[in-house]
Phi, psi and omega in degrees: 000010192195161165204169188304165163275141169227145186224193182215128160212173186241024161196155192249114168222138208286120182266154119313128222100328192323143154253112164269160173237104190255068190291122147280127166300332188215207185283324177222008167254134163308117183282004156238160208256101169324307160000317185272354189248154172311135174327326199259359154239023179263014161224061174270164178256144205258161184317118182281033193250166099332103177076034177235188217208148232181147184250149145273314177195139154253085189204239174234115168223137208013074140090010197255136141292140198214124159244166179208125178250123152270160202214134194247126171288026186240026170311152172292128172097319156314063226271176186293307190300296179327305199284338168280294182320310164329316200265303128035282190272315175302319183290342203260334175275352232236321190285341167324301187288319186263359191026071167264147169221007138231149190237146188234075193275144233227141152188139227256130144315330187310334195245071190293321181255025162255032160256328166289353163283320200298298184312307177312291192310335162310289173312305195257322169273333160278024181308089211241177178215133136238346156359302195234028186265141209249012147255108154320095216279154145254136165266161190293143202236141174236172187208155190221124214261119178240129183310313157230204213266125176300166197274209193274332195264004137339265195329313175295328182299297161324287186321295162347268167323322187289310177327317195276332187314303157347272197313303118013292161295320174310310168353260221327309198300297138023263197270007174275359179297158197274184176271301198351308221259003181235095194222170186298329187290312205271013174300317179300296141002306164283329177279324165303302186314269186332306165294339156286314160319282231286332189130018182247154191249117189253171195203107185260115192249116189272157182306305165337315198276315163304342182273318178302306174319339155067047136318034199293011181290268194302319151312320149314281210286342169256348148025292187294326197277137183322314175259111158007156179253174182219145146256108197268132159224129177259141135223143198254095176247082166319134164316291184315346179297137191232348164228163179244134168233134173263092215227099146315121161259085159312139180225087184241109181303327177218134191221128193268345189108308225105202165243038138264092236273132177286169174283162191285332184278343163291342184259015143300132169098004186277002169291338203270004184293007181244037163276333151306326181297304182310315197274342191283324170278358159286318183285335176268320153294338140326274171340285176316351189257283209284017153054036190258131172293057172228143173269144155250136179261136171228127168198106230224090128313126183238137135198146189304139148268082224247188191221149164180185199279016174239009179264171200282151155245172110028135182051353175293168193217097159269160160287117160284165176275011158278336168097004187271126178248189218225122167283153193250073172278340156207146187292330212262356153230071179302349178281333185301316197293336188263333198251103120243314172273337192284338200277329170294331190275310198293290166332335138201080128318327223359083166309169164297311177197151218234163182189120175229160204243138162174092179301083220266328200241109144298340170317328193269338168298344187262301166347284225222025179062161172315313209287338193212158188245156180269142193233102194257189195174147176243020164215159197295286192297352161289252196010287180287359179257282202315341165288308225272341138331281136340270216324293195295003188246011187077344183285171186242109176235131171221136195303146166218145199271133182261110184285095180309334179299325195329311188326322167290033184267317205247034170256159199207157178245351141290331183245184160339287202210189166217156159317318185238166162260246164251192182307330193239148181055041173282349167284316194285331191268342151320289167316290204270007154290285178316346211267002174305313184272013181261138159306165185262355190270310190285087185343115191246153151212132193230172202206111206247126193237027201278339163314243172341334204256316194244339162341093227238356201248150177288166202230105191062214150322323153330132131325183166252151203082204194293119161244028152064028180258172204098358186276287134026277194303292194284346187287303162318309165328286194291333177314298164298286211289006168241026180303000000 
């Protein structure tokens, strides 16, 4: 509910409380121009560790508690920008134990992305939910001591970042709400509101408008639950726009399996089953703010997956609105079932290129660890703008391949198909189970997030709880394809 103040100045004069942050690139260059800094910290020596950290001084200056850490951005494994943000968001954690109340990181404009790094490690590493906390957080105001005035496109650049950082908490805000207070009726509800601020024309299909629409997906899978499942759709249409991107959300607010019932310590963290949802409408709501000339499409299936005497069960068969129909072999992998009808809607649409989102696998989780997500695709060059996106924004993606034998994993001899295959390579059967309901003209990629995305542990700079990944990536994504 809340994240550091992050500001700029070009001279440093010291409050009480202040933490400085004094980044080395290495053992012995500075990531700011000694000149600049007060005297009494221009001949510090940085840390003899590779990435590692050091206190310099603790004390009194004009009459301020004042501590200062120097710190080397040359950990293994790391880049320099990451490794400031890490430090950054540790220093911003430091006020509880240490009653810091400001962090004062030293960086040169020459290197704008370790100033943009400064921010990020504020925003994002400074993230706090306090919501339902009967103590109240402050936040951390961090700044960042710049030799001059950063330029304009510096400046520009910032604003920019901070929009999507925004956009990014809300995610965040999202998905740390419990499921009580997070359903398919009132997710929908914060996304009209919300979405209509950034600039998107929303539109809500109530279970009635699904069943004429003939969603059997998605009606299935919220079936059991008290509150109706919904389909939220955005669209964002720019005069200037010359291309379409269609960005699909899984959204199952809470998921219990059904009645492939998860064990209880597995439906911890199962609030986080709508992180697709959240980042494709934090991110489409980005776009729409920062005004980039791309049409956008958002279409966030929501719904529980939940048991009563109506949810769908085991061997049941539904119809979809693609008309393909689906053996049920487990209720709990109830996410295909949902972006199974929307990706049939996003399909015509006909967009340039469709991309859905969804912490769809655990198969991908055993695959490629928590920190990264799998990315499968049927076009080369989406693929590499989509590596190459991640890459500059710190997210993680890695291809993973959609194998065509697989398919017989997910033949039945009453339906279509069946949901899931057999034990092995369940993300790839995941994957070509979707890839079922894409055209064969429309650059398709989908992006299984189920590491990251349900991360409950910090992820970098990331806090503990939702970390909004995925906002990032596509807020770029459109950025290039609309170039």
């Amino acid at each position: 509910m809340g994240c550091s103040k992050f500001s700029y100045l070009t001279r440093y004069k010291s409050q009480n409380n202040d933490l400085l942050l004094f980044p080395f690139q290495d053992g012995a260059t500075p990531c700011y121009r000694m000149k600049d800094v007060p005297e009494q910290f221009r001949k510090i020596v940085p840390p003899e560790k590779e990435g590692g950290s050091k206190t310099v001084f603790a004390g009194m200056i004009d009459d301020n508690r004042i501590v200062a850490k120097a710190i080397r951005l040359d950990a293994k494994y790391i880049a320099p920008t990451e490794a400031l943000k890490r430090a950054v968001s540790k220093a911003i954690s430091l006020k509880e134990d240490e009653g810091i109340e400001r962090v004062a990181v030293f960086v040169d404009t020459a290197d704008p992305d370790l100033v943009k790094a400064v921010q990020e490690g504020a925003m994002l590493g400074g993230y706090f939910f306090d919501k339902y906390l009967k103590e109240k957080k402050e936040p951390v105001c961090v700044e960042a001591i710049l030799p001059d005035k950063p330029s304009k496109e510096l400046t520009a650049a910032l604003e920019v970042e901070k929009e999507i950082f925004t956009w990014t908490n809300l995610a965040r805000d999202l998905l740390n709400e419990p499921p009580n207070a997070i359903n398919p009726e009132s997710l929908a509800e914060i996304f009209k509101t919300k979405g209509k601020e950034a600039g998107l024309k929303i539109t809500i299909w109530d279970a009635r408008k699904l069943e004429k629409e003939n969603c059997g997906g998605i009606l299935a899978v919220g079936r059991g639950a008290e509150k109706p499942p919904r389909l939220v759709i955005g669209e964002y249409s720019p005069r200037k726009a010359k291309k379409h991107i269609a960005l699909v959300g899984k959204g199952i607010t809470f998921d219990t399996g059904g009645y492939c019932l998860k064990p209880a310590n597995s439906q911890i963290g199962m609030k986080y089953d709508m992180s697709g949802a959240a980042a494709m409408f934090a991110a489409a709501c980005a776009i729409a703010r920062l005004k980039l000339p791309i049409k956008i499409t958002l279409l966030a299936p929501l719904a529980e997956n939940d048991i009563s005497s109506r949810a769908y069960h085991t061997t049941d068969v539904i119809v979809t609105r693609s008309g393909k129909s689906v053996q049920v072999d487990n209720t709990d992998a109830e996410g295909r079932l949902i972006l199974a009808d929307a990706l049939t809607i996003a399909g015509e649409k006909k967009p340039d290129w469709i991309i859905d989102m969804a912490t769809l696998t655990g198969a991908c989780v055993v695959a490629l660890g928590e920190d990264i997500a799998g990315l499968f695709s049927t076009h080369k060059d989406l693929t590499a703008m989509l590596l190459d996106a991640a890459k500059e924004t710190g997210e993680v993606l890695w291809e993973l391949p959609l194998h065509m034998p697989y398919m017989e994993h997910i033949k039945t001899t009453i339906a279509d198909c069946k949901n899931v295959g057999n034990r092995w390579g369940g993300s790839i059967t995941a994957a070509l189970f979707l890839r079922q309901f894409m055209p064969e003209e429309i650059p398709w990629a989908h992006l299984d997030i189920a590491g990251p995305g349900v991360k409950e542990e910090p992820l970098g700079h990331l806090g503990k709880g939702a970390k909004g990944f995925g906002v990032k990536s596509l807020v770029n994504l459109a950025r290039m394809l609309s170039d």
